[in-house]
N, C-alpha and C positions, 0 to 999 in steps of 0.2 A: 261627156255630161256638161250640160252647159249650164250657166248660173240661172237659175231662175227669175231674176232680176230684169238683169240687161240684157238676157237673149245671146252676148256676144261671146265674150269671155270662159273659159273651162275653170267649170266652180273648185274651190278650193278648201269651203268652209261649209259645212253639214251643223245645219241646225234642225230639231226635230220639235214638233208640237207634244208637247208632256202630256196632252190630254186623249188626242185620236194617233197620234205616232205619225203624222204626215209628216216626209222631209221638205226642207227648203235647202238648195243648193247655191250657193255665195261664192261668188269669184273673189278674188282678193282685191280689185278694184272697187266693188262695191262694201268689200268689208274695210276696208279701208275707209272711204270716204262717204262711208251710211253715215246718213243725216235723219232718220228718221229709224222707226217700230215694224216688224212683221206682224201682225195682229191675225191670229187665228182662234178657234173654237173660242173667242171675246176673251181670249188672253194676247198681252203684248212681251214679242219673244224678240229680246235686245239681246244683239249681234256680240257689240265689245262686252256686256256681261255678263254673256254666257260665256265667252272664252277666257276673261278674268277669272272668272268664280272655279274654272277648271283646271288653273294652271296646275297645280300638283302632278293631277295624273287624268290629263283631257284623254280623250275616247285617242285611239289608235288612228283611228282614219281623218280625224283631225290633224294628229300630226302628220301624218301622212302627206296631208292636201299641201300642208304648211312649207313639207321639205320640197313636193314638188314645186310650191310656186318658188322659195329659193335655188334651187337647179336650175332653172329657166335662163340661172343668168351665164349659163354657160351650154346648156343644150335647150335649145326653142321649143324640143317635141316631146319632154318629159311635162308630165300632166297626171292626177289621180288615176286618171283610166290604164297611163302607159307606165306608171313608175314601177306596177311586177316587173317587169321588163328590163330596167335601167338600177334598178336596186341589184341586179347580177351584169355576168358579162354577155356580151351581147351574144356568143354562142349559143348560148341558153335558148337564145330567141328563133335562131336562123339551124342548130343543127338536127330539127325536124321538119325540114321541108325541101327533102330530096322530091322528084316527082313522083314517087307511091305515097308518100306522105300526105302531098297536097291533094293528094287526088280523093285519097279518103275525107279529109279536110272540107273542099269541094264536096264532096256529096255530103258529108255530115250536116255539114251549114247548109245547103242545098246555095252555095252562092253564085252569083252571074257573071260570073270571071273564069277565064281559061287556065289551067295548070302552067300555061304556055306564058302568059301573059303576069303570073303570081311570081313567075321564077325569072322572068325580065326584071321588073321591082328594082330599086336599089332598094337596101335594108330601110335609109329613111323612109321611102315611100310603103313600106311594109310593113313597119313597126303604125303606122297613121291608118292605114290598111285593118290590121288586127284592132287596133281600137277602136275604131269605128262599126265593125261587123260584133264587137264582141266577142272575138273567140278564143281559144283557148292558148295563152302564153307562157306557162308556168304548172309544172305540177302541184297536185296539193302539199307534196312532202315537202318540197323546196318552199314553197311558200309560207308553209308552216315554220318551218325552220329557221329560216331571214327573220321572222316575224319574233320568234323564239330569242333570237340571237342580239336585234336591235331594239328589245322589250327588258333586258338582262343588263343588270351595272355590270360594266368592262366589257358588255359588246358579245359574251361570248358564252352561250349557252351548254349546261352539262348534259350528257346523254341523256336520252330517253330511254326509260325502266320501263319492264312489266308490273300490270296491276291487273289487280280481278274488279268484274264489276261491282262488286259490292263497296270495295276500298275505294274504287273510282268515285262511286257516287256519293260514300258517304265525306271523301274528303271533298268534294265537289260542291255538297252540301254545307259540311262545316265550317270550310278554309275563311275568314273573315275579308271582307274588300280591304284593299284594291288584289285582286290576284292577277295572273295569268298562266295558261292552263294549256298545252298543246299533249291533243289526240289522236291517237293513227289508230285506228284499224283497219285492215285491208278490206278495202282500196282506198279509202281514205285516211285523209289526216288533214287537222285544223284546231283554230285556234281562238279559244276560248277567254276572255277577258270580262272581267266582274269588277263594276266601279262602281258606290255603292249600291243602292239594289236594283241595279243596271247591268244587263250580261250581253255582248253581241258577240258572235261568233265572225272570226275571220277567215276566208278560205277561198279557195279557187278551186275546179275541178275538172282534172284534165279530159279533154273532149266533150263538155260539158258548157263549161264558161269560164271567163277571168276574175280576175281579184276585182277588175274594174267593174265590172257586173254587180259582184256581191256586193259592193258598196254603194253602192245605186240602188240595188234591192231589198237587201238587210234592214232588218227590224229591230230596235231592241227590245228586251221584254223583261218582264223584272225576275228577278232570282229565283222568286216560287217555282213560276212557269217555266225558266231555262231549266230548274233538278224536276219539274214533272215532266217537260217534253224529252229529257236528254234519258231516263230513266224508261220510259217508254221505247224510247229510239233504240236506246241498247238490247234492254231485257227480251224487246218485242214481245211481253207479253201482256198489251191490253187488245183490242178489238181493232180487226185489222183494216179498220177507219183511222181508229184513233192514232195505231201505228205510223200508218202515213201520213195525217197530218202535222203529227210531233215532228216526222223526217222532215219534211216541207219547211214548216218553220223555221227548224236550226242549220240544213247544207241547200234550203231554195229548190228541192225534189228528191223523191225518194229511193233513199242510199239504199243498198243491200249489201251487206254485209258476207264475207268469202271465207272471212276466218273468225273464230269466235275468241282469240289472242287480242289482249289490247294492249297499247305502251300507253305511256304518257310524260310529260316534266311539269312537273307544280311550282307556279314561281310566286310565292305567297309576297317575296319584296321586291315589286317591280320597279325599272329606275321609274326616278323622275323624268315631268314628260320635259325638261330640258336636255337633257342625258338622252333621252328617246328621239329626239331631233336631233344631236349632235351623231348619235349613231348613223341615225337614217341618210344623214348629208358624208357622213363618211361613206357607206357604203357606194353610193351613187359618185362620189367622187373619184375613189378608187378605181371604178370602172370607166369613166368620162375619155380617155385616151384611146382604148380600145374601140369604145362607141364611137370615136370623133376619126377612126378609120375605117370601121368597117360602113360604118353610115353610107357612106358614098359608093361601098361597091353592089350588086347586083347579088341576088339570091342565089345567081346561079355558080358564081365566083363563087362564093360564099359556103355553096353544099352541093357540091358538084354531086351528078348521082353515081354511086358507086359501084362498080364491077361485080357481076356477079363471080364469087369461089367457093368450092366445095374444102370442105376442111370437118364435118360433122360426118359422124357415121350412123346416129344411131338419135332420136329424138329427145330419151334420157338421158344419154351415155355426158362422157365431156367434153366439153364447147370451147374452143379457142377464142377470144374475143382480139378480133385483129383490125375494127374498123371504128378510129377514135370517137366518131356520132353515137356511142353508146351503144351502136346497132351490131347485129353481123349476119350474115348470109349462111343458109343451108341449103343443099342440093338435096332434092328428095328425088329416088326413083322406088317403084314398087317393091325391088329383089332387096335394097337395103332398109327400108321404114315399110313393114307387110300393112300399119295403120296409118295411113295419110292422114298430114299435117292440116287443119282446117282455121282459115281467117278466126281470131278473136282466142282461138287456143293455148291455154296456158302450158308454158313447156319448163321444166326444171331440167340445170346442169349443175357440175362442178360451182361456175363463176356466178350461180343466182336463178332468180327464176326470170322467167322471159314470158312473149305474148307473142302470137306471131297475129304482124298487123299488111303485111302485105303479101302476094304472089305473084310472080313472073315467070310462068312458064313452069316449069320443075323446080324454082328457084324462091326460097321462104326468105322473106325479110322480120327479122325476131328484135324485139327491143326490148331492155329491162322492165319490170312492173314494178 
């Protein structure tokens, strides 16, 4: 995303028109040394006093933009679009893109690059790669969570509880600004932030798009509209126009829902956004060593593809997990699974549920959901 401005720069600072919701994207160069007004719908939208007047508790992607331009001064290619990325370790990044991986990837994005060619890459060039295509770096759980966690005095988030929907939405409804609010329901989870009667949803969705997307496309919308669209979203029961519009709105297309189980954490006192910066630059630093190795070596170093072993007997039965990518391999033949395993198929074991997202040969590749 580049500044609006000066064309050159990766914006840093999101300003939004209060009247039609158009954003303006502001690299730190120009916020910095703005000498002048953004003047839209014939109102004038000043850079340093919209970021003054928000010091307490400025929007989340604010801060966000903020810590990436201070990273910079130790990795070059941390930016809004790449900091899901750089706020974990860079495993996170590189150990889904064995070649069934990428291949799905490739045709998901329909992109003009070879499987052969993604996994030559060193990681830098592929971390610049994924931001640029927009695609998906980060699940929603994890992203939820990070967000959860550097949104929390002391950095460090309590579990997330079950709620029914009713409790959901009536605290949802009543909780007073500033809150913050992280959602799962299968398959998703995200994260809700209310300053005053201002609510934007933060979230990435795996296979879908990144965090960097959603903040280039995200809206905010005021409170009313965030408990009527989120109340629709859940209950699903207005008109199923109106259903899908409200989904649109709040996850950017429309979620379907697998389980009708919802968790949540209410963080009615969120830090202050200087505490929310300092978090954001610890996590990112924490990880900076890790990054500043594996950066240079190639994808294929990096997620070598994995041997296929049979070690499952049975599609329910229990599953040994012996391949640290979070993945593991099953061997199907007819005399031992009488019901073949089928791409996108959700499979429960002992160690969790899983999804099988690849096939070679007789040979299932299942990752956690």
């Amino acid at each position: 995303m580049l500044c609006s401005f000066c064309k050159r720069e990766d914006m840093e600072v999101r300003l939004e028109c209060d009247k039609c919701g158009k954003k303006f994207f502001i690299c730190l160069r120009c916020w910095n040394g703005w000498r002048g007004k953004v003047t839209h719908c014939g109102k004038a939208l000043d850079v340093k006093r919209y970021i003054q007047s928000s010091d307490a508790h400025p929007p989340l992607d604010e801060l966000l933009g903020r810590a990436a331009a201070d990273g910079k001064k130790f990795q070059s290619r941390l930016s809004l679009s790449t900091i899901e990325m750089f706020v974990g370790e860079p495993f996170a990044t590189y150990a889904s893109s064995t070649t069934s991986d990428l291949e799905e990837v490739v045709e998901k994005f329909d992109l003009k690059v070879s499987v052969a060619s993604l996994r030559a890459m060193t990681l830098a060039q592929y971390v610049e790669f994924t931001a640029k295509n927009g695609l998906e770096s980060g699940s929603c759980g994890a992203t939820s969570s990070w967000m959860d966690d550097v949104t929390t005095t002391g950095g460090n988030a309590p579990a997330v509880t079950d709620i029914g929907t009713l409790a959901l939405l009536a605290l949802l409804t009543n909780t007073p600004s500033p809150y913050y609010c992280r959602i799962s329901r299968k398959p998703h989870s995200f994260m809700v932030e209310r300053l005053g009667d201002e609510v934007r949803v933060y979230q990435s969705y795996a296979g879908k798009y990144s965090l960097g997307h959603c903040l280039e496309a995200m809206r905010s919308m005021s409170h009313a509209q965030f408990c009527a669209d989120i109340t629709l979203s859940l209950n699903e029961n207005g008109t199923p126009d109106n259903v899908r519009q409200a989904k649109k709105r709040l996850f950017l297309l429309e979620a379907h829902w697998s389980e009708t189980r919802i968790q949540h954490r209410m963080n009615p006192n969120p830090a202050r956004g200087s505490v929310v910066f300092q978090n954001l630059k610890t996590r990112i630093q924490s990880h900076r060593d890790e990054w500043a190795v594996s950066l240079t070596k190639t994808i294929e170093e990096l997620a070598p593809d994995p041997v296929p072993q049979v070690f499952a007997t049975a599609p329910l039965g229990p599953l040994e997990l012996i391949d640290t990518r979070d993945k593991l391999l099953i061997f199907f033949d007819e005399a031992t699974f009488p019901n073949p395993l089928q791409l996108g198929q959700n499979v429960d074991g002992d160690l969790g549920g899983y999804t099988v997202v690849a096939q070679n040969g007789p040979v299932f590749t299942l990752r956690r959901r």
